[in-house]
MOPAC internal coordinates of N, CA, C and O (Angstrom, degrees):
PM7 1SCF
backbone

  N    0.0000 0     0.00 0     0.00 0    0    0    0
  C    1.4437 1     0.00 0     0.00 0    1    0    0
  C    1.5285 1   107.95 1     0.00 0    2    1    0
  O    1.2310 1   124.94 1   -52.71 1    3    2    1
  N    1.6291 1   108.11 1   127.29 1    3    2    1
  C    1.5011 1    99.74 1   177.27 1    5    3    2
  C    1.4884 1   120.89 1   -83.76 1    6    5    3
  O    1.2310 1   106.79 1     6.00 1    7    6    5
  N    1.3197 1   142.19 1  -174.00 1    7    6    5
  C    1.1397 1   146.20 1  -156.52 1    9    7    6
  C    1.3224 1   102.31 1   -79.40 1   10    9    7
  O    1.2310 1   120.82 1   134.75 1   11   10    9
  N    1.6968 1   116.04 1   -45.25 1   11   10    9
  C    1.0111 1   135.23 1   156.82 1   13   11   10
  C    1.6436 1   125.91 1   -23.73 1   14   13   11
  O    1.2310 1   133.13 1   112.29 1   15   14   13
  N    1.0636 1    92.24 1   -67.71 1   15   14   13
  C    1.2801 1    94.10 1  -163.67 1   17   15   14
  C    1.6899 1   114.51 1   -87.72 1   18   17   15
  O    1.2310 1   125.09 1   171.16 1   19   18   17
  N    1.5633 1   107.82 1    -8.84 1   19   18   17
  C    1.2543 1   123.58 1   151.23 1   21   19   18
  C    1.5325 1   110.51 1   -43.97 1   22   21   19
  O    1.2310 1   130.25 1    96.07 1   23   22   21
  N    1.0236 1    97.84 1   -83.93 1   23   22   21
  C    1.5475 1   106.95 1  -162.75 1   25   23   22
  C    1.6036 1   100.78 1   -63.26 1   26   25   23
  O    1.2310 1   111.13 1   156.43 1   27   26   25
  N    0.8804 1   134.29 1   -23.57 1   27   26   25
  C    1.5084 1   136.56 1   152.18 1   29   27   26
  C    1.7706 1   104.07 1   -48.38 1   30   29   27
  O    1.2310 1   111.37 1   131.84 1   31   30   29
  N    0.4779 1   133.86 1   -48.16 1   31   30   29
  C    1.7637 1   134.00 1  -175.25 1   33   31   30
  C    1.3425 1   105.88 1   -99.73 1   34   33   31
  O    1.2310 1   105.59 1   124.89 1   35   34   33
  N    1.0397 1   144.32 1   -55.11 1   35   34   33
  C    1.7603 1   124.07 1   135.53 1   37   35   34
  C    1.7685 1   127.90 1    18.35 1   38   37   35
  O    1.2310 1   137.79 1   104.91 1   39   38   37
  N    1.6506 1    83.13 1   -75.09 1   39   38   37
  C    1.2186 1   112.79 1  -170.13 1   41   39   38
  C    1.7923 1   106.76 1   -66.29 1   42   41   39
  O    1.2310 1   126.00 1   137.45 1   43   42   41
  N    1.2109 1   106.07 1   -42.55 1   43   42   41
  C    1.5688 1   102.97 1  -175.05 1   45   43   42
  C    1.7022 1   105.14 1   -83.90 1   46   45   43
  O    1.2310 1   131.18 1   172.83 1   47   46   45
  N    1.2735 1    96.03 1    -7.17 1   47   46   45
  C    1.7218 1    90.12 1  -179.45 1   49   47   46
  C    1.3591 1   102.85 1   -90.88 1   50   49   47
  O    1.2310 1   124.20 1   142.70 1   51   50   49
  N    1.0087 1   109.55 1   -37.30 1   51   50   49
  C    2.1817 1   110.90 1   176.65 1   53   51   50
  C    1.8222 1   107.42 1   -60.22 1   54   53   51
  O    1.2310 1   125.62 1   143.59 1   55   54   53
  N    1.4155 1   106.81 1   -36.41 1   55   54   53
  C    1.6919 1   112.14 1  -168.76 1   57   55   54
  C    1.7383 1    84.30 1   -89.16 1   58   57   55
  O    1.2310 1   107.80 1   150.65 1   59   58   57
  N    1.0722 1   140.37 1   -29.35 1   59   58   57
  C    1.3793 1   114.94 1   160.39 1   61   59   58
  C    1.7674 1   135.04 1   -66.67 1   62   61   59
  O    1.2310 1   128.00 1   150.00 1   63   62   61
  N    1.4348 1   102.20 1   -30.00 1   63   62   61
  C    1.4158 1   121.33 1   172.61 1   65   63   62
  C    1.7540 1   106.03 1   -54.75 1   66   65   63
  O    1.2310 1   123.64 1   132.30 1   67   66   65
  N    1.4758 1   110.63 1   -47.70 1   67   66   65
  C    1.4132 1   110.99 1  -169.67 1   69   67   66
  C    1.2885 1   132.35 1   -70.28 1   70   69   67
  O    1.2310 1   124.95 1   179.00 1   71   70   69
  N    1.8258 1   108.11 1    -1.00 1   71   70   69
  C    1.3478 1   105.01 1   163.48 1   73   71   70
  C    1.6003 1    99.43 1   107.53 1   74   73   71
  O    1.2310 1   115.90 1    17.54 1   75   74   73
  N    1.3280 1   125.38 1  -162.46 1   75   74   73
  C    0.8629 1   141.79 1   161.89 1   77   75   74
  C    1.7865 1   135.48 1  -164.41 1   78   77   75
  O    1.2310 1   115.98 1    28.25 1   79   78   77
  N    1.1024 1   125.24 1  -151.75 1   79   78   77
  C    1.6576 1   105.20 1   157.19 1   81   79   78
  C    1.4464 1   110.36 1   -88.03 1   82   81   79
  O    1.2310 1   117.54 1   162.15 1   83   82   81
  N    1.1504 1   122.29 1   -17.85 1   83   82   81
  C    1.8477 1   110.66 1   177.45 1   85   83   82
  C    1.9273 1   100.37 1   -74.48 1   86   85   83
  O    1.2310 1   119.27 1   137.52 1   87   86   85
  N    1.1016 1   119.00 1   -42.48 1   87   86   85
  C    1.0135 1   107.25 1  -159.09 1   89   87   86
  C    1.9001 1    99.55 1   -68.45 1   90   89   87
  O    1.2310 1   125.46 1   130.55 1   91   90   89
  N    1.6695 1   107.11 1   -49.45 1   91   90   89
  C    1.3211 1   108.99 1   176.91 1   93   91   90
  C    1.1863 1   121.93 1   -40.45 1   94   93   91
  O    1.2310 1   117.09 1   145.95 1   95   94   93
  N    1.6693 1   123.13 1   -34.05 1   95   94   93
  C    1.3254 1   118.88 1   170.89 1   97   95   94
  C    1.4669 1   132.15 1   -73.96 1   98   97   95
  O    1.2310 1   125.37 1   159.05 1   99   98   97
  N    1.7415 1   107.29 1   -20.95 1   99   98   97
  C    1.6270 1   107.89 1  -170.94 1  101   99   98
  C    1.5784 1    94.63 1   -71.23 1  102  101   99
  O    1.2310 1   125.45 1   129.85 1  103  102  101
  N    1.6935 1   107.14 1   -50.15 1  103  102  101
  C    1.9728 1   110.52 1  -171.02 1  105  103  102
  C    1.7290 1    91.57 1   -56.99 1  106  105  103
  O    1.2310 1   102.07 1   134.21 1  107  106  105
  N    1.3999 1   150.37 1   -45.79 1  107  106  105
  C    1.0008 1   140.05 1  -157.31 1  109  107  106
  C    1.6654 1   104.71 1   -62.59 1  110  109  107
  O    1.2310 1   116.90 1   138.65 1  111  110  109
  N    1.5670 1   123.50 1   -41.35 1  111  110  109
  C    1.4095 1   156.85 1  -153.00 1  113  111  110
  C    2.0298 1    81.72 1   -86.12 1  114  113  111
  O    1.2310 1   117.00 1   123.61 1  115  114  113
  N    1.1375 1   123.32 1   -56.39 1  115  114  113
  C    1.2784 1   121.59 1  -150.10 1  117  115  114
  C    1.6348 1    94.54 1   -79.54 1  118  117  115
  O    1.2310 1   119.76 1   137.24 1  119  118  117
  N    1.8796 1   118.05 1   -42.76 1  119  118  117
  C    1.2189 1   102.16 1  -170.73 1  121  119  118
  C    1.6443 1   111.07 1   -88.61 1  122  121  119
  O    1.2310 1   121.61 1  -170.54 1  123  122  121
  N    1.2709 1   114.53 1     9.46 1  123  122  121
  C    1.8081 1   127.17 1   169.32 1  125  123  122
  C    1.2435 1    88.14 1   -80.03 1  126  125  123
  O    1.2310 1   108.40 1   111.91 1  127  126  125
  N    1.5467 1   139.29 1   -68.09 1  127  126  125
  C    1.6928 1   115.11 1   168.13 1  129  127  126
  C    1.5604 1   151.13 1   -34.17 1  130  129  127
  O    1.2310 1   127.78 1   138.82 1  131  130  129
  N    1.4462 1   102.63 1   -41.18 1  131  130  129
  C    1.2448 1   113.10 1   148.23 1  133  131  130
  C    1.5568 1   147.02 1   -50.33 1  134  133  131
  O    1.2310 1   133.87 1   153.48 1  135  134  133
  N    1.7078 1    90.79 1   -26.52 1  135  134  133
  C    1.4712 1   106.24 1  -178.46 1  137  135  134
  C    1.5691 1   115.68 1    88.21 1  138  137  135
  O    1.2310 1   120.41 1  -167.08 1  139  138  137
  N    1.6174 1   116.81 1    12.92 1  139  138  137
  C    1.0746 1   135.45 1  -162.52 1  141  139  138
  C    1.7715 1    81.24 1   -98.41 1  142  141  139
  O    1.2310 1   114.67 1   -93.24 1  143  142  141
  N    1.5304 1   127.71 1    86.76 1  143  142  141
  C    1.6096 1   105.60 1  -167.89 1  145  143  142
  C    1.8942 1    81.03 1  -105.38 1  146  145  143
  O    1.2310 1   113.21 1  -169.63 1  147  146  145
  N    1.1747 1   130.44 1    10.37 1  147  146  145
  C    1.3434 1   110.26 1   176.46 1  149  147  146
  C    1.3806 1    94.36 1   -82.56 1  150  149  147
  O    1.2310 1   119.75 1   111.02 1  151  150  149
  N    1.0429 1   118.09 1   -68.98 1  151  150  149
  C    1.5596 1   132.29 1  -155.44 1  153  151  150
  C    2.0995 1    93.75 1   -52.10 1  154  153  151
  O    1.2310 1   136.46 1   152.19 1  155  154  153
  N    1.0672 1    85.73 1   -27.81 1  155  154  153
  C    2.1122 1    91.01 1  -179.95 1  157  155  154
  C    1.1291 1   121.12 1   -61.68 1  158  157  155
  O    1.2310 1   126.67 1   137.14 1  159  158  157
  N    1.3780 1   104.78 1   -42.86 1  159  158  157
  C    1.2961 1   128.69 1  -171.96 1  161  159  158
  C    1.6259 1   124.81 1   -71.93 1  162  161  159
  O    1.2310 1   129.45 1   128.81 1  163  162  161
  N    1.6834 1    99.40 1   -51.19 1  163  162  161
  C    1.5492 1   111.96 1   144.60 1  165  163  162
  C    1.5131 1   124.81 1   -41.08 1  166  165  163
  O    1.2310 1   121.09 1   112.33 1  167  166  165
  N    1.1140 1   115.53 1   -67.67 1  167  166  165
  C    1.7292 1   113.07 1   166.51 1  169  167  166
  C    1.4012 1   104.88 1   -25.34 1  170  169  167
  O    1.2310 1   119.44 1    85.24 1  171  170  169
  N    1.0464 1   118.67 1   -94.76 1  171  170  169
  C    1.3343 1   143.84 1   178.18 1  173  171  170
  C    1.1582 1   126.66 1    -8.02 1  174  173  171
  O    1.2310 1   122.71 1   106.58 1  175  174  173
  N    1.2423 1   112.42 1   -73.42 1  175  174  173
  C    1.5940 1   124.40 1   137.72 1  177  175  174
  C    1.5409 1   126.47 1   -21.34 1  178  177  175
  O    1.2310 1   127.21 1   120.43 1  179  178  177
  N    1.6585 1   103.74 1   -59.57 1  179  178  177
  C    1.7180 1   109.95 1  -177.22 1  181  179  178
  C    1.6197 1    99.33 1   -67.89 1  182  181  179
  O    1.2310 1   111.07 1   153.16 1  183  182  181
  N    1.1655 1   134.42 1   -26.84 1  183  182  181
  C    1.7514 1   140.89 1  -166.23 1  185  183  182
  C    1.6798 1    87.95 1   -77.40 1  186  185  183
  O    1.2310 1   118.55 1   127.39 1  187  186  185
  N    1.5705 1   120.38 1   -52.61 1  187  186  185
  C    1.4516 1   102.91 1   173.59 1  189  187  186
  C    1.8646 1   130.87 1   -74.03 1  190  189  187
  O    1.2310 1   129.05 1   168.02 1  191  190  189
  N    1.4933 1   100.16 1   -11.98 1  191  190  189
  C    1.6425 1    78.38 1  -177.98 1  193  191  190
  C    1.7169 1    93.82 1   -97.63 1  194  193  191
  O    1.2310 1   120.55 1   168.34 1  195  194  193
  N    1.2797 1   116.55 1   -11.66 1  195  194  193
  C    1.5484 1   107.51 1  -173.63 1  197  195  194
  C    1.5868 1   127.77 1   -90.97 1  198  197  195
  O    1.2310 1   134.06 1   151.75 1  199  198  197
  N    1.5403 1    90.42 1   -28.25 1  199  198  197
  C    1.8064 1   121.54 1   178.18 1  201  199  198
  C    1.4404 1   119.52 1  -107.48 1  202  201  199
  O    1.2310 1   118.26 1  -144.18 1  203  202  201
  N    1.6117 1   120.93 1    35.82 1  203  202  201
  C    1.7904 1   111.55 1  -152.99 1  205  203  202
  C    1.5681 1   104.81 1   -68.38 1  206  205  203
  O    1.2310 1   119.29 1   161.66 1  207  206  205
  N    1.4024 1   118.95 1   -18.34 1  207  206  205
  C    1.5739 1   108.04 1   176.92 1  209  207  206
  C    1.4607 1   108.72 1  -109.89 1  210  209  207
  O    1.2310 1   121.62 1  -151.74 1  211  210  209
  N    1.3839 1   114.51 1    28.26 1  211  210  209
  C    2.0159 1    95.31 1   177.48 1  213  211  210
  C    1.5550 1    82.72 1  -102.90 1  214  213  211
  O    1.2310 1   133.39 1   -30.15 1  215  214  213
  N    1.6213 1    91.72 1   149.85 1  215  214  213
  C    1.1950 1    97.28 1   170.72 1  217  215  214
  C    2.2505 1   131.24 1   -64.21 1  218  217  215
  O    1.2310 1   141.04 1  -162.60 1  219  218  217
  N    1.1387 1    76.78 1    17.40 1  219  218  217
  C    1.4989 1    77.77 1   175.28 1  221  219  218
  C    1.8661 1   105.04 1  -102.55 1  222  221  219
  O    1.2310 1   121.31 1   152.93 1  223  222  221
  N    1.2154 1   115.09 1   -27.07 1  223  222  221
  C    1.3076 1   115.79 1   135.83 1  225  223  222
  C    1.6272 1   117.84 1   -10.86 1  226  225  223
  O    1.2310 1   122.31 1    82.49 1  227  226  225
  N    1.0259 1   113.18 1   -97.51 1  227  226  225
  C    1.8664 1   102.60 1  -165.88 1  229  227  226
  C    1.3551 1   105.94 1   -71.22 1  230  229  227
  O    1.2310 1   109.61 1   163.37 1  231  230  229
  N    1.1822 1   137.09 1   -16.63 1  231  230  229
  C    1.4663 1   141.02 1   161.00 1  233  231  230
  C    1.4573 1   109.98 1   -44.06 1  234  233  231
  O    1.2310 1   124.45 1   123.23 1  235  234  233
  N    1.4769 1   109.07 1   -56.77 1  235  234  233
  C    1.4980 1   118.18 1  -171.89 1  237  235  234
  C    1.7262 1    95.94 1   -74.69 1  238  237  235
  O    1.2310 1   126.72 1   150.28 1  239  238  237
  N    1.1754 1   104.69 1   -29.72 1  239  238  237
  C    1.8413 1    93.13 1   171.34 1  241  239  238
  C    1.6651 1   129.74 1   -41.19 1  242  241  239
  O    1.2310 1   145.55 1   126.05 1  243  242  241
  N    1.5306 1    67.93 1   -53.95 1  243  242  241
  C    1.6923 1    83.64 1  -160.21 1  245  243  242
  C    2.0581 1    96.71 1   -80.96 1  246  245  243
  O    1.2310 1   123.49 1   174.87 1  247  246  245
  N    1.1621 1   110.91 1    -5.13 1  247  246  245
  C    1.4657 1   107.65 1   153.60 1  249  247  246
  C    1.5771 1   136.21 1   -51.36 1  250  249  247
  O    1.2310 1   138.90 1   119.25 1  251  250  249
  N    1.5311 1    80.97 1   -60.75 1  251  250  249
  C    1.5154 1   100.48 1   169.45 1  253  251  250
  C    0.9766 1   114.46 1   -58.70 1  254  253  251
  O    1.2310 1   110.14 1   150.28 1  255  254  253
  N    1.3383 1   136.13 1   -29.72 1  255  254  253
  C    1.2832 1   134.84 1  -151.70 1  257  255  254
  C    1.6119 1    93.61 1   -87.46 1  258  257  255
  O    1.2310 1   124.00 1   121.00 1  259  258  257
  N    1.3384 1   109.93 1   -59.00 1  259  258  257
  C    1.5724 1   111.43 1  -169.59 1  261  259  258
  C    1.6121 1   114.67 1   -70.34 1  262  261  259
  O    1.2310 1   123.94 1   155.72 1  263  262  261
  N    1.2185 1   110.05 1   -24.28 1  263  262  261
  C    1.7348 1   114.27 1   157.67 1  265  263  262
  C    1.8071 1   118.71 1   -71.78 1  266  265  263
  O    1.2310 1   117.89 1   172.18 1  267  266  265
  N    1.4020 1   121.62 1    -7.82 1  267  266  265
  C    1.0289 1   104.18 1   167.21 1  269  267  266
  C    1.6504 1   121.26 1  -106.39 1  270  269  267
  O    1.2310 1   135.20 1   177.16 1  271  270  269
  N    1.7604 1    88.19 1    -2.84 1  271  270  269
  C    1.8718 1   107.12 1   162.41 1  273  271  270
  C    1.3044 1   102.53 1   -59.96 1  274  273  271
  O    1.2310 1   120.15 1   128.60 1  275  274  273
  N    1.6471 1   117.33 1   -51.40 1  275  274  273
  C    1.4990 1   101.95 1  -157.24 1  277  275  274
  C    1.5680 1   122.50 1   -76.19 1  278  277  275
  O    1.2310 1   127.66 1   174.04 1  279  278  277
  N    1.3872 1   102.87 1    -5.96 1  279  278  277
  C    1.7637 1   106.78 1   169.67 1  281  279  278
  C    1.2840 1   138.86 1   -81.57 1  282  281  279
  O    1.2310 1   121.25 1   -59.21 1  283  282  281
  N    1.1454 1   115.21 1   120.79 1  283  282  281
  C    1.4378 1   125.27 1  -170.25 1  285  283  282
  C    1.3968 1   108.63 1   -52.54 1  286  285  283
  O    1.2310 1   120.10 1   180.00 1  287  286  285

């Protein structure tokens, strides 16, 4: 294996490690179960400024939206 192509496969293994917007949304989904709605809400948020066209995008919208219904 050349050096090259090392760090070429490296590289796709680190940009796989980091997740994505599906994954950001299931942990966002898991800590909205918990009742953890800060930490949810953050997700959510980060899925829109980082993910604005995956469809987990307007999903996480309409999250926010109904978590900022439920506050007094």
């Amino acid at each position: 294996m050349t050096k090259t192509t090392a760090a070429v496969l490296l590289a796709v293994l680190l940009a796989a490690c980091g997740g994505g917007a599906g994954e950001l949304y299931e942990t966002a989904q898991f800590e909205e179960l918990q009742h953890n709605t800060k930490h949810a809400r953050e997700l959510y948020q980060e899925i829109l400024r980082k993910y604005p066209d995956a469809p987990e995008a307007a999903k996480a919208k309409e999250h926010l939206v109904a978590l900022d219904a439920q506050q007094p």
